[in-house]
Phi, psi and omega in degrees: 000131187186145195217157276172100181225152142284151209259143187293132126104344187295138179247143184222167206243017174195163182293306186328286206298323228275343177260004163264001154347130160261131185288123166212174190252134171283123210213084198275159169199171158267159167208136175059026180090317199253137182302144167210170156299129166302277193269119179258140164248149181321058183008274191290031151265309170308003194275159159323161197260346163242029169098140185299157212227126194270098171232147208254170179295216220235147130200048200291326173275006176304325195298298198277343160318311159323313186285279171329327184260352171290350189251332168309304183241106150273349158260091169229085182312279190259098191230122180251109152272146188302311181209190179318313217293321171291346179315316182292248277264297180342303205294282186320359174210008153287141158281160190322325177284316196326161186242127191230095162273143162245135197281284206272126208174072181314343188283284206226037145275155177290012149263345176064043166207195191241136205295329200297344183274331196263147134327119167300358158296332195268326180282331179294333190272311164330318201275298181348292200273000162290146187265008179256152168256142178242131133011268185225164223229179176185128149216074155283127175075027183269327197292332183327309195302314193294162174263320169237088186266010150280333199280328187291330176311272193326296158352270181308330155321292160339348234230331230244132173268204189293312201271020178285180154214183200210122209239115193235125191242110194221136172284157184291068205270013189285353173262349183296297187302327139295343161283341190061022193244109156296025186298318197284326187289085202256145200244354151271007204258112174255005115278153181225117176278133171234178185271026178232347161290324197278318199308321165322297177312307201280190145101353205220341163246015182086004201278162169298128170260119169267318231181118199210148165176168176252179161231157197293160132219148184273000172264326187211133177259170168251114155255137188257143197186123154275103196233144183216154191224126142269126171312319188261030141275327201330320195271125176343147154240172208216031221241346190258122199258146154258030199269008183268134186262046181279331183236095190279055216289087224213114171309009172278324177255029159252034170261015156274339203267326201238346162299314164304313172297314182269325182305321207308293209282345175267005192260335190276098206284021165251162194276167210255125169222138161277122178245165178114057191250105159221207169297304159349276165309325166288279183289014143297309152258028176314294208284339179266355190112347204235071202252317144001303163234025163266132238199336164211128159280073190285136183190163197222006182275112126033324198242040107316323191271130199116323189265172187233173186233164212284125170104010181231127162270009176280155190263170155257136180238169171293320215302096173296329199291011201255355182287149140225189169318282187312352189285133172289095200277079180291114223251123178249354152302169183345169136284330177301309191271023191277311205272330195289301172334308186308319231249287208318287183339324191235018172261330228261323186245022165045042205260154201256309192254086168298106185200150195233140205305331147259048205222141176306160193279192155253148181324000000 
């Protein structure tokens, strides 16, 4: 399985640069039960031109994770978040006392960088030589990222006593997949998880499962896992097969999501505007083909306008007002923020045809 990209979501500040963009193939296969990139590229050939751009997950379920991990620990002294993103959960579950390290924090981490900059060797030797052991451990939406997410597990073990717990956070790609919608496959995510692959791994590396579920969130679901390692589980077990191929991961069966979707937008006599330009919205139209047959690019962050995106001769601009009725609006934003958006739009510029990019095409 293997697909033929510009790396998403990247901005560039002339057509020149923005078509000298570099191609490169995305390439999937299993290993260990769970889909992964094949050919891994460095994370900082994806950074941005104006530098990694610091933002948080979903965390509307944190209140009840919090609760859970206070019933779990009644000590929690000593707390390691992976990067700023854990800070919020941290804070919801420290004591007056408590101690909160952060590895990755351009501000206030103990690496004083962006993970994306360092070799994982180097990070994995970094986790090692800290001297402290901690209570709980917080990495949320980071393993996806690693090449070698046995050894950052392990790592991070080290760091842990028996009675520790380790709040492990991953997106959810089993409903993308049931669905057949290739939206999910994001090329810094070198891994793709679903929950009966990863629960397999971490149980086939000893860790203990306290405590597991997802959360729906609709752009990205979550799986969640409270997790314990005892110094006498450590060592792999073997009890677990990977052998099942019930779920075959082949770009033939994202060909309705995206074969339907590229008929819409080359079929359509109104003109087409992407609102929304993040990575997300960059690769739909990768994959469908259809950079092409889009007539406007829409976006409201300030340091988008003016710029392009690789292989588009479109500029991204603010101007809503170039919309009419007739205009076809395709919304690549959150989902959570799809109805509100929807609701302005079409009270402020009467627009009929709405419709959002993760979402099946319309008839």
């Amino acid at each position: 399985m293997n697909f033929q990209y510009n790396p998403t979501g990247i901005l560039y500040n002339d057509i020149e640069s923005a078509y000298s963009a570099e191609t490169y193939k995305l390439e999937i296969k299993k290993e260990n039960g769970i889909f992964r990139q094949k050919e891994i590229i460095p994370l900082r050939v994806f950074r941005p031109e104006c530098g990694w751009l610091e933002s948080n997950e979903p965390e509307d379920h944190l209140d009840k994770v919090a609760f859970q991990l206070n019933k779990l620990n009644k000590t929690i002294d000593n707390i390691l978040c992976f990067s700023y993103k854990d800070l919020s959960l941290a804070n919801r579950v420290k004591n007056a006392n408590s101690n909160i390290d952060i590895l990755f924090s351009t501000k206030t981490g103990l690496f004083a960088n962006h993970f994306e900059e360092m070799e994982e060797e180097e990070i994995f030797e970094k986790i090692k030589n800290l001297q402290t052991k901690y209570n709980l451990v917080i990495i949320r939406h980071y393993l996806e990222h690693f090449e070698n997410i046995e050894e950052i597990m392990s790592a991070l073990r080290l760091k842990m006593s028996d009675e520790s717990i380790c709040f492990l956070e991953v997106p959810d790609c089993d409903v993308f997949i049931k669905n057949k919608n290739p939206i999910f496959l994001w090329e810094q995510h070198r891994w793709y998880f679903t929950y009966s692959n990863i629960l397999n791994w971490l149980k086939n590396l000893g860790w203990e499962i306290v405590k597991s579920y997802s959360v729906n969130y609709k752009m990205e679901p979550s799986l969640c896992f409270f997790i314990r390692a005892p110094y006498s589980s450590i060592e792999k077990n073997n009890l677990i097969s990977f052998k099942d191929n019930k779920n075959i991961l082949s770009f033939g069966m994202f060909n309705g999501y995206l074969k339907d979707w590229e008929r819409y937008i080359k079929n359509s006599s109104n003109k087409l505007a992407l609102i929304g330009i993040g990575h997300n919205s960059d690769r739909f139209l990768q994959w469908t083909n259809s950079k092409n047959n889009i007539n406007y690019l829409i976006d409201d962050a300030g340091e988008k306008q003016g710029k392009f995106l690789a292989k588009c001769k479109i500029k991204i601009n603010r101007n809503k007002e170039i919309l009419n009725q007739n205009t076809i609006a395709l919304l690549g934003v959150h989902p959570r923020n799809t109805e509100k958006l929807k609701v302005n739009l079409q009270k402020k510029f009467n627009l009929k045809n709405i419709f959002s990019i993760f979402n099946s095409a319309p008839d």
